[in-house]
Backbone of each chain as ProteinMPNN parsed JSONL, in Angstrom:
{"seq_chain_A": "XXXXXXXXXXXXXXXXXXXXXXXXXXXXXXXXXXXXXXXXXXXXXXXXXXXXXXXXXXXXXXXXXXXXXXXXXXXXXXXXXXXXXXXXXXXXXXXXXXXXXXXXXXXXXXXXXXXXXXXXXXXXXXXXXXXXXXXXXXXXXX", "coords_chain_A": {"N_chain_A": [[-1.47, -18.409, 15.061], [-0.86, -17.324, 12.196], [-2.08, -15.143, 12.674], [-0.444, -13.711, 14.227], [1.94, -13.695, 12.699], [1.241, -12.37, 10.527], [0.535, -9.978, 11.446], [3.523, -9.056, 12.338], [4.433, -9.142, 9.805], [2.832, -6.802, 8.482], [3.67, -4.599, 10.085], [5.974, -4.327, 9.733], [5.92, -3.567, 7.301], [4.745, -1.265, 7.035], [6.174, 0.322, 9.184], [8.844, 0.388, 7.462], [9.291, 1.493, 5.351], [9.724, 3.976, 4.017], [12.157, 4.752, 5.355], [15.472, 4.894, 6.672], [15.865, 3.052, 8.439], [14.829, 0.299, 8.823], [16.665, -1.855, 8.352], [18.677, -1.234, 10.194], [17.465, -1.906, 12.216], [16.376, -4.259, 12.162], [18.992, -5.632, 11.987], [20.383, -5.019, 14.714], [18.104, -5.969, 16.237], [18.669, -8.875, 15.481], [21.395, -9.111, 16.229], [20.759, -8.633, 19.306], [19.208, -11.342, 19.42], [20.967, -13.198, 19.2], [23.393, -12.178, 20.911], [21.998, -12.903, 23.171], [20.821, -15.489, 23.557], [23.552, -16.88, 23.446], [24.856, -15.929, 25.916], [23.11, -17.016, 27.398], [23.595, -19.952, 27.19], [26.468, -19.517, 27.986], [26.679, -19.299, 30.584], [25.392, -21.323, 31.263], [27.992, -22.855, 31.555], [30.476, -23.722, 33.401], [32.811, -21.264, 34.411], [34.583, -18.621, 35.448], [33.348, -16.214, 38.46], [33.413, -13.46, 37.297], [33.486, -13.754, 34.425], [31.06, -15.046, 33.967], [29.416, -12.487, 34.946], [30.511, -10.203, 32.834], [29.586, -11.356, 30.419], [26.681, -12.066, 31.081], [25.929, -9.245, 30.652], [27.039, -9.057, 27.945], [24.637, -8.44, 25.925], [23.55, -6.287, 26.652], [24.422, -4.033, 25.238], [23.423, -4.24, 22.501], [20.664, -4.856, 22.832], [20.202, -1.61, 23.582], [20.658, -0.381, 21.069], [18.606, -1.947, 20.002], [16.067, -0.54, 20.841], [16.899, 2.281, 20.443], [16.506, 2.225, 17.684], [13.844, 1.108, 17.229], [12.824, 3.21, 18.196], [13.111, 5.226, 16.978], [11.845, 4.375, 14.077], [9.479, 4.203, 14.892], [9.282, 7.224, 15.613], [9.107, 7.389, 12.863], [7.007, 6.514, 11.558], [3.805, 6.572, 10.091], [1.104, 8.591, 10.981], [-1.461, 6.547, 11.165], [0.122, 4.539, 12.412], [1.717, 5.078, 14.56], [-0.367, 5.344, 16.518], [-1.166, 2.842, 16.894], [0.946, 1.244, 17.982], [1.192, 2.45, 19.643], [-1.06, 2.017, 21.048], [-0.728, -0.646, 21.575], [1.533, -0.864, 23.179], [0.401, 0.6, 25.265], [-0.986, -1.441, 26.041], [0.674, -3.579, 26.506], [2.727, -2.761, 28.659], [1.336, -2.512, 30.997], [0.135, -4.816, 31.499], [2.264, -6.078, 31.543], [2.91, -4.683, 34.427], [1.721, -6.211, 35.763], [2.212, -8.471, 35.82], [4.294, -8.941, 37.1], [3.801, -7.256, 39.385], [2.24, -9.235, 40.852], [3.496, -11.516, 40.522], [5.639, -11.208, 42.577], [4.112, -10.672, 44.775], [3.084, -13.524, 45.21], [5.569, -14.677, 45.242], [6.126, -13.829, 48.32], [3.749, -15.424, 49.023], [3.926, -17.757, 48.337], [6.383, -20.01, 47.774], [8.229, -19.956, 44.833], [9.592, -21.529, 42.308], [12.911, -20.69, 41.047], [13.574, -21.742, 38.906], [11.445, -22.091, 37.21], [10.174, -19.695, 37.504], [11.681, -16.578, 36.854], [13.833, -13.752, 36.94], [13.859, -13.949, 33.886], [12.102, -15.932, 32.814], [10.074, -13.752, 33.388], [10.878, -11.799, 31.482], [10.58, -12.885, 28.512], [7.206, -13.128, 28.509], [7.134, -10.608, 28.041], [7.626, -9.459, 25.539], [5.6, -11.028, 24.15], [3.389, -10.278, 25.271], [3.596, -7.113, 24.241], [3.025, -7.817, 21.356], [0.489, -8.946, 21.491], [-0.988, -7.047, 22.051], [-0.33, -5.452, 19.805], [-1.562, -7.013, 17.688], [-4.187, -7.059, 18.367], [-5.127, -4.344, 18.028], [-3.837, -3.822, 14.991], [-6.05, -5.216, 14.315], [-8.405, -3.987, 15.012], [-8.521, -1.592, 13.252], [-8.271, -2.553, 11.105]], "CA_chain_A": [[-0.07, -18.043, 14.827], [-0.502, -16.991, 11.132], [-2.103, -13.512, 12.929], [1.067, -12.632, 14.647], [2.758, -13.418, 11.474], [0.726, -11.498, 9.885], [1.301, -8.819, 12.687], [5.109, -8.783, 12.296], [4.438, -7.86, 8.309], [1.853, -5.602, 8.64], [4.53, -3.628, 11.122], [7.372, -3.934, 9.061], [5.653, -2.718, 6.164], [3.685, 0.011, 7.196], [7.672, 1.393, 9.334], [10.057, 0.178, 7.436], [9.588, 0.984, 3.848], [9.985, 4.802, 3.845], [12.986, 5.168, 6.273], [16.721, 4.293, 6.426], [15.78, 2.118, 9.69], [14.788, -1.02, 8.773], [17.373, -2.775, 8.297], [19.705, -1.505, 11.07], [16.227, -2.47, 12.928], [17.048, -6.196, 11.791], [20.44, -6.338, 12.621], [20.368, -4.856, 16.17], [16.825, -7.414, 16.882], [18.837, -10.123, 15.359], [22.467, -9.124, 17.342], [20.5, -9.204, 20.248], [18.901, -12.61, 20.361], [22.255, -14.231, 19.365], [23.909, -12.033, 22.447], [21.066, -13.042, 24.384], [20.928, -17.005, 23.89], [24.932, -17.041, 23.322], [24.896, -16.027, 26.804], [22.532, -18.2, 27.841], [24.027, -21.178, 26.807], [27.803, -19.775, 28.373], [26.268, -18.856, 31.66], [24.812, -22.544, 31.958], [28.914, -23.133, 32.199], [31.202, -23.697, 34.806], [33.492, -20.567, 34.408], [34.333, -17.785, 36.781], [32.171, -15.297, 38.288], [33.768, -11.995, 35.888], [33.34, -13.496, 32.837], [29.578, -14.554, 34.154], [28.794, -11.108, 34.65], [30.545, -9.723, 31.316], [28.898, -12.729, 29.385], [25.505, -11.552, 30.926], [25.839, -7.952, 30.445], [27.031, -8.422, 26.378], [23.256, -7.937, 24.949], [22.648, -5.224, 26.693], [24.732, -2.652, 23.677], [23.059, -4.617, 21.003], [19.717, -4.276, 23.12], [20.336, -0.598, 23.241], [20.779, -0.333, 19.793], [17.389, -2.229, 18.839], [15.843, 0.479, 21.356], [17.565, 3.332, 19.549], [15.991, 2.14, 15.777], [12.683, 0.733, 17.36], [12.08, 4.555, 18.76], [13.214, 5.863, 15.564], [10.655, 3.519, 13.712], [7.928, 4.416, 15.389], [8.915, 8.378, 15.024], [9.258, 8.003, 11.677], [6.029, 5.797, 11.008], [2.407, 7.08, 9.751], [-0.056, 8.473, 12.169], [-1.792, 5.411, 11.958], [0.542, 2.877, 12.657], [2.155, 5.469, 15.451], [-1.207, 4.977, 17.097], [-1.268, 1.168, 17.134], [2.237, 1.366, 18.077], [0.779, 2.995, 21.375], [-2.191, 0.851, 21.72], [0.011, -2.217, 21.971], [2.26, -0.941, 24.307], [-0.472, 0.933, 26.188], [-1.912, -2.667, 26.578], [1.625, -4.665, 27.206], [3.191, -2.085, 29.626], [0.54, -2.375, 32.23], [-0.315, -6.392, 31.354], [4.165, -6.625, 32.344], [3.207, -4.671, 35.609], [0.401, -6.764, 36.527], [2.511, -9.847, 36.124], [5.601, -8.507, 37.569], [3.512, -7.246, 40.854], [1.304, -10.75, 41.199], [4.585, -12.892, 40.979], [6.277, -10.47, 43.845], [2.895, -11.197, 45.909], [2.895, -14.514, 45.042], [6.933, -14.904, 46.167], [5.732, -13.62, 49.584], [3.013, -16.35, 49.483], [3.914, -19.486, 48.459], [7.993, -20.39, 47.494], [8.491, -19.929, 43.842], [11.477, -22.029, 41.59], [13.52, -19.693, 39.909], [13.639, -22.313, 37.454], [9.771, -21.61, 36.57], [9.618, -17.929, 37.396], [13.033, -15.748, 37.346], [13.489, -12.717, 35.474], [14.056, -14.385, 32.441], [11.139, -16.295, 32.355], [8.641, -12.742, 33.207], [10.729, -11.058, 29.956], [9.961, -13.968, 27.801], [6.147, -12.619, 28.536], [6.515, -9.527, 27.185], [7.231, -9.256, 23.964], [4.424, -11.682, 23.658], [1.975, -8.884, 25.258], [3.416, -6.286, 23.044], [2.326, -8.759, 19.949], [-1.145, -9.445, 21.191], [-1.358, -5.768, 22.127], [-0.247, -5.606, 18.635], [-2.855, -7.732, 17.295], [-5.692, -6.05, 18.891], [-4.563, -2.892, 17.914], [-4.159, -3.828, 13.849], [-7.357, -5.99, 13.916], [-9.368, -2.919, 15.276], [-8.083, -0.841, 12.598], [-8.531, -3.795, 10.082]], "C_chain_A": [[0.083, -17.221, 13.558], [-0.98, -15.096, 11.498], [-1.022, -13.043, 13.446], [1.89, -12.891, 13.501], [2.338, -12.435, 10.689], [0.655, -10.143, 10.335], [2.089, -7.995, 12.528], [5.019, -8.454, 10.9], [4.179, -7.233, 7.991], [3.033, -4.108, 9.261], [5.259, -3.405, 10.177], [7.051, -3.221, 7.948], [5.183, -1.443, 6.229], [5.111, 0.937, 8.246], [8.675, 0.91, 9.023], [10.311, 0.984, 5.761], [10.392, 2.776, 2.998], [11.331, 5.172, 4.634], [14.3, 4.349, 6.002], [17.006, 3.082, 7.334], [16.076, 0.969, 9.559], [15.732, -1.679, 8.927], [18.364, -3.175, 9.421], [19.004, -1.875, 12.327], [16.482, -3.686, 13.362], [18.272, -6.379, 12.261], [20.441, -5.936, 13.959], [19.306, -5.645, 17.005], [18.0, -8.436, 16.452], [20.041, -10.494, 16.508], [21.68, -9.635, 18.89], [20.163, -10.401, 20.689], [20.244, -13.203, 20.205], [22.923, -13.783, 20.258], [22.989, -12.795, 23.211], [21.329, -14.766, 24.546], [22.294, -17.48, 24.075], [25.104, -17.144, 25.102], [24.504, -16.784, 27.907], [23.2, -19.509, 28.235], [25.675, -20.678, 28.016], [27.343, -19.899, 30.149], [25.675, -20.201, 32.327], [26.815, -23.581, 32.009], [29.504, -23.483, 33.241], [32.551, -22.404, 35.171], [33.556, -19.519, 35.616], [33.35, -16.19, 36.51], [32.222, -14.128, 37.334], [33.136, -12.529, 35.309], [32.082, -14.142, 32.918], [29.261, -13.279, 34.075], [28.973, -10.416, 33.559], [29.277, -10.409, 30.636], [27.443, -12.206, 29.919], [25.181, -10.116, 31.054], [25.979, -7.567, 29.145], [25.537, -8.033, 25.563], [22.926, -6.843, 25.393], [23.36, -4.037, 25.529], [23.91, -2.97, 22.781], [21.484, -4.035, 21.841], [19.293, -2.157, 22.946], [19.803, 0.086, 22.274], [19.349, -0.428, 19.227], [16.135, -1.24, 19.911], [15.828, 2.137, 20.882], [16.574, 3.136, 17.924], [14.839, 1.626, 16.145], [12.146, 2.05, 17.47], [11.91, 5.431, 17.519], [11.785, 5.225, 14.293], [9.624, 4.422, 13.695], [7.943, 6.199, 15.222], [8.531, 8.699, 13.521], [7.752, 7.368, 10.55], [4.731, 6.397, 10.665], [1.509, 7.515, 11.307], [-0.461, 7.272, 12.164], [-1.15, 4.524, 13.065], [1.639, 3.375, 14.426], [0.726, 5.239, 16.528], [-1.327, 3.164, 17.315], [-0.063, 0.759, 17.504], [1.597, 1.496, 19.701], [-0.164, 2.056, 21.857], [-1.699, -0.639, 21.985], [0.903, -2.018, 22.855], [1.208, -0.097, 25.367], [-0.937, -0.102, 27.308], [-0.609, -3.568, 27.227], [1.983, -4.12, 28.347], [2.542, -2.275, 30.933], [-0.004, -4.263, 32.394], [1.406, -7.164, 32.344], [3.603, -5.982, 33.667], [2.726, -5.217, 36.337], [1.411, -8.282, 36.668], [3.697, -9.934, 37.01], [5.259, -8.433, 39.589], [3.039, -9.09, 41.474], [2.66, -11.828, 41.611], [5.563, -12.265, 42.076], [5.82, -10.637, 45.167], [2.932, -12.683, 45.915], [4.178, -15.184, 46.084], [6.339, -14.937, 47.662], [4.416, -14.85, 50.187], [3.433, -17.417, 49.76], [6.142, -19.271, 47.686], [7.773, -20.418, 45.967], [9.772, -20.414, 43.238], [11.366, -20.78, 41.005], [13.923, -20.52, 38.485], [12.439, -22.237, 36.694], [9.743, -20.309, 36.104], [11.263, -16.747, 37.959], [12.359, -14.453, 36.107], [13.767, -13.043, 33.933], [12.825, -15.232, 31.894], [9.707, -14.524, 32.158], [9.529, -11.799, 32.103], [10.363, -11.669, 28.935], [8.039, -13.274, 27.206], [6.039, -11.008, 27.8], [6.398, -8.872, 26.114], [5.768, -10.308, 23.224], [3.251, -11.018, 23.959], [2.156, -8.07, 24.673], [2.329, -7.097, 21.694], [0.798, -8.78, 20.429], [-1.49, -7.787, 21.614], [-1.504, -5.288, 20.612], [-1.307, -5.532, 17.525], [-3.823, -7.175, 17.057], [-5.797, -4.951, 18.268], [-4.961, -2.645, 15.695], [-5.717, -4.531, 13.598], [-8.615, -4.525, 14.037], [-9.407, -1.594, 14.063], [-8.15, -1.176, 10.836], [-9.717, -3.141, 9.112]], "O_chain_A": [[1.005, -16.405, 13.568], [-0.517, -14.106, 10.931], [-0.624, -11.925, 13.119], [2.743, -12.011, 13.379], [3.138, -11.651, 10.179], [0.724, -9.215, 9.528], [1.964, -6.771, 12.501], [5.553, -7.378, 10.632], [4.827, -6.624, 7.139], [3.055, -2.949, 8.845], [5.274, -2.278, 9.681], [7.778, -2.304, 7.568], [5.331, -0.632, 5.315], [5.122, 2.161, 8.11], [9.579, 0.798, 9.851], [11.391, 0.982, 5.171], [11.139, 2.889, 2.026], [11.564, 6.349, 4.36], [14.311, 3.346, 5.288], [17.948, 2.298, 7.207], [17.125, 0.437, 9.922], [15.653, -2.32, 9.975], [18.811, -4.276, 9.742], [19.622, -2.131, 13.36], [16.73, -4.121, 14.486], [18.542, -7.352, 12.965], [20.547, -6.983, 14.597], [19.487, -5.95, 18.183], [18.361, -8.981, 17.495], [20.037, -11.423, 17.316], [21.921, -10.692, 19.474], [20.46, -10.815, 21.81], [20.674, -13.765, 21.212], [23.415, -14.716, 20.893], [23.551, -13.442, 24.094], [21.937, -15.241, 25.505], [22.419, -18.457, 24.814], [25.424, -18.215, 25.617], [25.104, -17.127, 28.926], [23.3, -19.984, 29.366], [25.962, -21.533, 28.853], [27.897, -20.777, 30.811], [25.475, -20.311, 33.537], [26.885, -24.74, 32.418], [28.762, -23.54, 34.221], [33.24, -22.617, 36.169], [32.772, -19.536, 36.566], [32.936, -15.506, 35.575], [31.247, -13.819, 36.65], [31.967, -12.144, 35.324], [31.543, -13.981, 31.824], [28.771, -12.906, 33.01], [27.977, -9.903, 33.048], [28.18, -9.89, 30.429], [26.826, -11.802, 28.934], [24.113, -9.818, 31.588], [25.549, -6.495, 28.719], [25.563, -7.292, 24.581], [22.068, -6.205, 24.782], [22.595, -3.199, 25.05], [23.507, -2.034, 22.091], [21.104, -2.9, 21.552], [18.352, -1.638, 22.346], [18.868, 0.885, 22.325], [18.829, 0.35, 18.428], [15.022, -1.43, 19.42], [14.906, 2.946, 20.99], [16.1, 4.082, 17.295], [14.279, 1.498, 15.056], [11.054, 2.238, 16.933], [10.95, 6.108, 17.153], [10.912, 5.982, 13.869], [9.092, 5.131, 12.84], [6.908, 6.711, 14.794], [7.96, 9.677, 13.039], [7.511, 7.611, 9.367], [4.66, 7.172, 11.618], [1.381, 6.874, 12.351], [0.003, 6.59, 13.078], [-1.588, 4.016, 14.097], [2.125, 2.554, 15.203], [1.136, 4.833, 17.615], [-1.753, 2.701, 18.373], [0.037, -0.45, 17.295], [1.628, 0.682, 20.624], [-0.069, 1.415, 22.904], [-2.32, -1.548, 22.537], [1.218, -3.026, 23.487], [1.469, -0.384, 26.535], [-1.163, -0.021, 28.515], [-0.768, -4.187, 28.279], [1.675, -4.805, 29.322], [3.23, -2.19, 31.95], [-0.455, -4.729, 33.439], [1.623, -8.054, 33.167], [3.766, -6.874, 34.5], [2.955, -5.067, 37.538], [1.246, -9.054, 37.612], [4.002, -10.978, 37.587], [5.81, -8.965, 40.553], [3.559, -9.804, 42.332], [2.802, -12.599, 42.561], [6.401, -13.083, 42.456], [6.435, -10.726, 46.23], [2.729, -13.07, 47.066], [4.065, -15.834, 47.124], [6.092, -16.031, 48.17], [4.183, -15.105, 51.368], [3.458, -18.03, 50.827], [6.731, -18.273, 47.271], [6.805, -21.154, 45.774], [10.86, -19.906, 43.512], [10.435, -20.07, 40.625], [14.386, -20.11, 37.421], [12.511, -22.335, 35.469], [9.479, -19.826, 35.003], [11.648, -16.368, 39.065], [11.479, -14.24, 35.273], [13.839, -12.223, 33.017], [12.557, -15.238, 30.692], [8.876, -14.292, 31.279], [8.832, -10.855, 31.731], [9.664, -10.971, 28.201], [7.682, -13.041, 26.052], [5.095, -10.479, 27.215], [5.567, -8.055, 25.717], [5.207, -10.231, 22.131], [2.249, -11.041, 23.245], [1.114, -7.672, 24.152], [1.177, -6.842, 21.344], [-0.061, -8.603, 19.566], [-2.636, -7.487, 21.281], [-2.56, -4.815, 20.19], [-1.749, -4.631, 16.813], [-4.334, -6.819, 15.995], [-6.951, -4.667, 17.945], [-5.757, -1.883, 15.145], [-6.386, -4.222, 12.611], [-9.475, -4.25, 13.199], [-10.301, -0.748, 14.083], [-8.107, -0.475, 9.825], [-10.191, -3.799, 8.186]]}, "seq_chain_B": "XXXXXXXXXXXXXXXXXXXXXXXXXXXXXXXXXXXXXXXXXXXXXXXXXXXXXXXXXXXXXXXXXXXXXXX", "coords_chain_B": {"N_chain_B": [[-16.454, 9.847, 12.127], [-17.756, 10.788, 9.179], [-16.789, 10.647, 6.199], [-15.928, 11.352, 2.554], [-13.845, 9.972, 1.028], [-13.612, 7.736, -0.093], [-15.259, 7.59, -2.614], [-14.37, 10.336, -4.091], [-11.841, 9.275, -4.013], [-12.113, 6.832, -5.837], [-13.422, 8.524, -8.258], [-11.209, 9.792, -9.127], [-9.862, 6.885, -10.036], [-8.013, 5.921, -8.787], [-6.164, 3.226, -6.891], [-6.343, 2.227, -3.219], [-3.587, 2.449, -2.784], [-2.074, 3.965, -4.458], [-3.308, 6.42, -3.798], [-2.841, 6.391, -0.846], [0.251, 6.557, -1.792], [0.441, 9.088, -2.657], [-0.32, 10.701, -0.03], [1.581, 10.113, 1.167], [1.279, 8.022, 3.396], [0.54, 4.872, 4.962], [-0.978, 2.335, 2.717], [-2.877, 1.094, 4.689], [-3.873, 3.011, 6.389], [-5.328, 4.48, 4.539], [-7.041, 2.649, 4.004], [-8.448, 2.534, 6.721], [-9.136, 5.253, 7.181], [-10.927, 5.086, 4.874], [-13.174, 3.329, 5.872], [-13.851, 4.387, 8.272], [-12.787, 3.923, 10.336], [-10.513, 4.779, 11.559], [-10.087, 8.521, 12.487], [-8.623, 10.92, 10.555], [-5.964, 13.246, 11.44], [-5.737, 16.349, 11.644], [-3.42, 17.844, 10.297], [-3.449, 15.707, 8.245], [-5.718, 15.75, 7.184], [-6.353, 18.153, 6.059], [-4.102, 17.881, 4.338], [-5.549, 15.922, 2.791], [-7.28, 17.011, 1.66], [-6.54, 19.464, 0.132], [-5.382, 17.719, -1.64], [-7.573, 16.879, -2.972], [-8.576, 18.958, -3.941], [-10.883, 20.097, -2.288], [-13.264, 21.938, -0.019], [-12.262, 21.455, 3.376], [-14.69, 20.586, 4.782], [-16.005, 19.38, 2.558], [-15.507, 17.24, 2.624], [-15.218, 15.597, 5.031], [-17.644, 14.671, 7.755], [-18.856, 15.55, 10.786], [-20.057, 13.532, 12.954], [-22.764, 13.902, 15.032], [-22.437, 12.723, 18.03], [-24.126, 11.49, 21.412], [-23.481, 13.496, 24.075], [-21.342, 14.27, 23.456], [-18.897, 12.979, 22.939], [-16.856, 12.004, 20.458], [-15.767, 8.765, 19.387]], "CA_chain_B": [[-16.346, 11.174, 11.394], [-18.046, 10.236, 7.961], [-16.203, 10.63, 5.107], [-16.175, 10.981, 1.341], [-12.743, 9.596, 0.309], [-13.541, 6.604, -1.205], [-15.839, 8.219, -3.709], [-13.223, 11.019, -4.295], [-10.574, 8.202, -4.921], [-12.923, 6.155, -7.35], [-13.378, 9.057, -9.639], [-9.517, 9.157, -10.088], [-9.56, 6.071, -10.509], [-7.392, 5.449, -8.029], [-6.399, 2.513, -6.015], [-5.795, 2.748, -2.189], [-1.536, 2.501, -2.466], [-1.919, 5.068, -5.23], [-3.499, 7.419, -2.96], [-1.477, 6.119, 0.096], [1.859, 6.96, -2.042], [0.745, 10.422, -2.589], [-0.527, 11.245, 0.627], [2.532, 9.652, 2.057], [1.128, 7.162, 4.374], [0.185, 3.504, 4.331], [-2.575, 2.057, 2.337], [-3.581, 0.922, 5.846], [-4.108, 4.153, 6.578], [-6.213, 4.691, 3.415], [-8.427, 2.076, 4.449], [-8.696, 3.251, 7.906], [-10.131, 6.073, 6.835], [-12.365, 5.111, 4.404], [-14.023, 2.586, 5.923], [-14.192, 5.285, 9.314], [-12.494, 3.341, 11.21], [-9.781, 5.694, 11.659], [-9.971, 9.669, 12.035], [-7.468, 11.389, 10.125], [-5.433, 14.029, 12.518], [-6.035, 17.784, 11.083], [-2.601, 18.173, 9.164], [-3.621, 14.633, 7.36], [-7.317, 16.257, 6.912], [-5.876, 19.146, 5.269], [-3.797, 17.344, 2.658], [-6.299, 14.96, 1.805], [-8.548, 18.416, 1.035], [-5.367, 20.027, -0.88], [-4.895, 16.61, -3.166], [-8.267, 16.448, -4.482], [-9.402, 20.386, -4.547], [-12.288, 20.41, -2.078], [-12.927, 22.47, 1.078], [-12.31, 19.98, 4.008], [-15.988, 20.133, 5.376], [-17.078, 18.609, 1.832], [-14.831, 16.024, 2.74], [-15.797, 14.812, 6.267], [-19.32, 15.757, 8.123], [-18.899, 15.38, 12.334], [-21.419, 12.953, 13.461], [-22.987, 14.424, 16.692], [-22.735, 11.943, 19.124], [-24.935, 11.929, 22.462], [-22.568, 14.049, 25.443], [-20.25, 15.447, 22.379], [-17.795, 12.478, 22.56], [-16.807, 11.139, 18.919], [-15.243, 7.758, 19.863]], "C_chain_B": [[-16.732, 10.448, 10.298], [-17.088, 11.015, 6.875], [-16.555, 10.422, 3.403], [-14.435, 10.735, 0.048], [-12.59, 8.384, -0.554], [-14.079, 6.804, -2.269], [-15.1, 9.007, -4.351], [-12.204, 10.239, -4.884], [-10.771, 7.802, -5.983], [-12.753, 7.281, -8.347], [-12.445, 9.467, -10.355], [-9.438, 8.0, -10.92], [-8.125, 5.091, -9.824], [-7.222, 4.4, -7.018], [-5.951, 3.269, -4.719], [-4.049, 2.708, -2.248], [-1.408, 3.413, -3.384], [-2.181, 6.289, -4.059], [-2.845, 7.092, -1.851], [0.169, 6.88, -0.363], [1.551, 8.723, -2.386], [0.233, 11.798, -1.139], [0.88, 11.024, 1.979], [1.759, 9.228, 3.459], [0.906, 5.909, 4.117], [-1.046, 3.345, 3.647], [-3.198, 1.415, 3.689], [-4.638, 1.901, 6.485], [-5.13, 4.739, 6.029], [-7.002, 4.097, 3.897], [-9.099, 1.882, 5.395], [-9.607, 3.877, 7.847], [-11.198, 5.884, 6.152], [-13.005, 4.104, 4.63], [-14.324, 3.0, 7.657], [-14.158, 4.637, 10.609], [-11.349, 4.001, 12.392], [-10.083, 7.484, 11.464], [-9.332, 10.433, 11.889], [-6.617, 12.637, 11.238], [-5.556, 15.02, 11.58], [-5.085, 17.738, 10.288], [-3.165, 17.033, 7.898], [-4.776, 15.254, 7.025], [-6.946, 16.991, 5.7], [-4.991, 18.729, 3.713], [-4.281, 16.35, 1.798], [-7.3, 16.15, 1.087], [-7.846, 18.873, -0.079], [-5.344, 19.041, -1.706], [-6.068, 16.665, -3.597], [-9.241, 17.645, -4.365], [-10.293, 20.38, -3.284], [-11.941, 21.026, -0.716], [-12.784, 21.041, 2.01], [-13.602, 19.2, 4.847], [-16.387, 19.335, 4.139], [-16.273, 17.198, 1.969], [-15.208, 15.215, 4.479], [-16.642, 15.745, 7.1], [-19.186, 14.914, 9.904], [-20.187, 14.819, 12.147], [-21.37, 13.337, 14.657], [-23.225, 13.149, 17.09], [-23.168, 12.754, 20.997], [-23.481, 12.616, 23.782], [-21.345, 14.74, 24.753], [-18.599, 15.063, 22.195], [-17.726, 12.018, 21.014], [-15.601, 10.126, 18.915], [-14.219, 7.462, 20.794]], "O_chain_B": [[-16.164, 9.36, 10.209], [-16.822, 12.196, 7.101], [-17.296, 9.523, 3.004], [-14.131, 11.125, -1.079], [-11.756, 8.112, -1.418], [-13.516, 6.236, -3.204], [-14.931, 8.576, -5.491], [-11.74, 10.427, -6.009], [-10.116, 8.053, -6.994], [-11.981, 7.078, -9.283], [-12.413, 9.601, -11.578], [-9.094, 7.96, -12.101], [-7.532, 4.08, -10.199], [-8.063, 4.464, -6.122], [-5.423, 4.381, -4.715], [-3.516, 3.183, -1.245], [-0.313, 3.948, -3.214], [-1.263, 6.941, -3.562], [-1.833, 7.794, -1.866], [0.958, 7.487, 0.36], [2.493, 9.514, -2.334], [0.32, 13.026, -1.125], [1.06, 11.506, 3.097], [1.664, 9.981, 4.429], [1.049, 5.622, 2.929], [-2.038, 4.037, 3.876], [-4.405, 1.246, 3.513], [-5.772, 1.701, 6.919], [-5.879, 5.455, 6.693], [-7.929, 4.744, 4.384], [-10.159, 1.257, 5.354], [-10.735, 3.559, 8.223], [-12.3, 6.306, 6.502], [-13.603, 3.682, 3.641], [-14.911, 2.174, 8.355], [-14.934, 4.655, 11.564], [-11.311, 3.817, 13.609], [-10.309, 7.834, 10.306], [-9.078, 11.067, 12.913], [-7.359, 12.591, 12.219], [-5.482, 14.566, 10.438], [-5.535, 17.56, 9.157], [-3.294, 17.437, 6.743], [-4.641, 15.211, 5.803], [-7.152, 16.595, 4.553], [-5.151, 19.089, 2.547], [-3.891, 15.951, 0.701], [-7.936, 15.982, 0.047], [-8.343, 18.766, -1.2], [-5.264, 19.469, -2.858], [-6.066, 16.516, -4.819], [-10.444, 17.527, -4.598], [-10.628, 21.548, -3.481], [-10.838, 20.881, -0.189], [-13.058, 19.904, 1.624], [-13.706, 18.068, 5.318], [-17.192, 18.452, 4.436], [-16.588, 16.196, 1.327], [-15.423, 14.004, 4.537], [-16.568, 16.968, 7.225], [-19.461, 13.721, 10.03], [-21.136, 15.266, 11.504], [-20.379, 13.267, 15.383], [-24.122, 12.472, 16.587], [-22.823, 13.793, 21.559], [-22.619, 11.824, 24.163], [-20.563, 15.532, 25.279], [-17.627, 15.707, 21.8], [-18.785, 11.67, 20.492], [-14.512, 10.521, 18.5], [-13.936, 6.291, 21.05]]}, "name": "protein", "num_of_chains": 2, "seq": "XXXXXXXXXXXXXXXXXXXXXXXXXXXXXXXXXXXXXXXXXXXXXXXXXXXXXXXXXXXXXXXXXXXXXXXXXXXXXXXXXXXXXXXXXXXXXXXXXXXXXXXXXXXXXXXXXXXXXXXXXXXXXXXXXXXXXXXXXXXXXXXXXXXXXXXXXXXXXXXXXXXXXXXXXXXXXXXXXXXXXXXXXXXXXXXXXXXXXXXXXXXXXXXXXXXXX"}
């Protein structure tokens, strides 16, 4: 665990320190998880269907947003760290389609809960393959 | 690509975040390179040649590798 911590400072330091980003970096990652679980939590309600669908459509502006200053980031970051930038999503991008197809094949096999495997559990997965894409990526470079 | 930037640095006297802050990149970056782990991209070549005087061949020497890939 202390390498993906060590990960997430390595990153921030090496695109945050020269640029005006950072910070609005932080607040559009942070907006989002509190849209994201906020919703969570209303959506395990009893309310009507609208203000379900609003209520799970509010993260996506803030998502946006940390989209918008992640891209910026990464333009504005060192050759290096724009290369390890790529090699971690080189490696997650294709690790999400592999899990994405398998549990589509899988559906068609055997009955799957959506309380195990929905789309909320296979995004869960991928910021955790960015990170070990991540990983790999600064360790090799180490 | 071999390199002679860490020798170059030393006789500044320079640490790597010194030379990092004037080449504008990370000291990651710095130690990328000089431990040839990393090979700098041509504009970065060029201003590591321009900061400490030298042509840029006395600064890094192509290792021939077998079929004429280099990693």
């Amino acid at each position: 665990m202390s390498n993906m911590e060590d990960t997430l400072v390595e990153t921030k330091n090496a695109i945050s320190p020269k640029l005006g980003f950072g910070s609005s970096y932080g607040v559009a990652t942070a907006a989002f998880i509190v849209l994201y679980f906020a919703a969570r939590a209303i959506l395990e309600l009893d309310v009507e269907t609208w203000v379900k669908v609003t209520v799970a459509l509010l993260p996506v502006p803030a998502f946006g947003l940390f989209i918008y200053y992640y891209f910026m980031l990464v333009r504005s970051a060192d050759e290096l760290e724009k290369r390890m930038q790529f090699e971690a999503l080189a490696l997650a991008f294709p690790l999400a389609m592999m899990l994405v197809f398998t549990l589509g094949l899988l559906e068609l096999a055997v009955p799957l809960s959506k309380d195990d495997w929905s789309y909320r559990h296979v995004f869960a997965f991928m910021p955790i393959m960015y990170f070990f894409g991540l990983f790999l990526a600064r360790r090799r470079y180490q | 690509m071999k390199n002679r930037l860490k020798v170059l640095r030393s006789e500044r006297n320079w640490s790597q975040a010194d030379l990092a802050e004037r080449l504008e990149v990370s000291r990651q970056t710095v130690n990328a390179i000089e431990t040839e782990k990393y090979d700098p991209s041509l504009p970065l070549a060029f201003r590591i040649a321009r900061l400490f005087d030298q042509p840029i061949e006395n600064l890094f020497e192509c290792e021939e590798v077998e079929g004429g890939e280099n990693r």
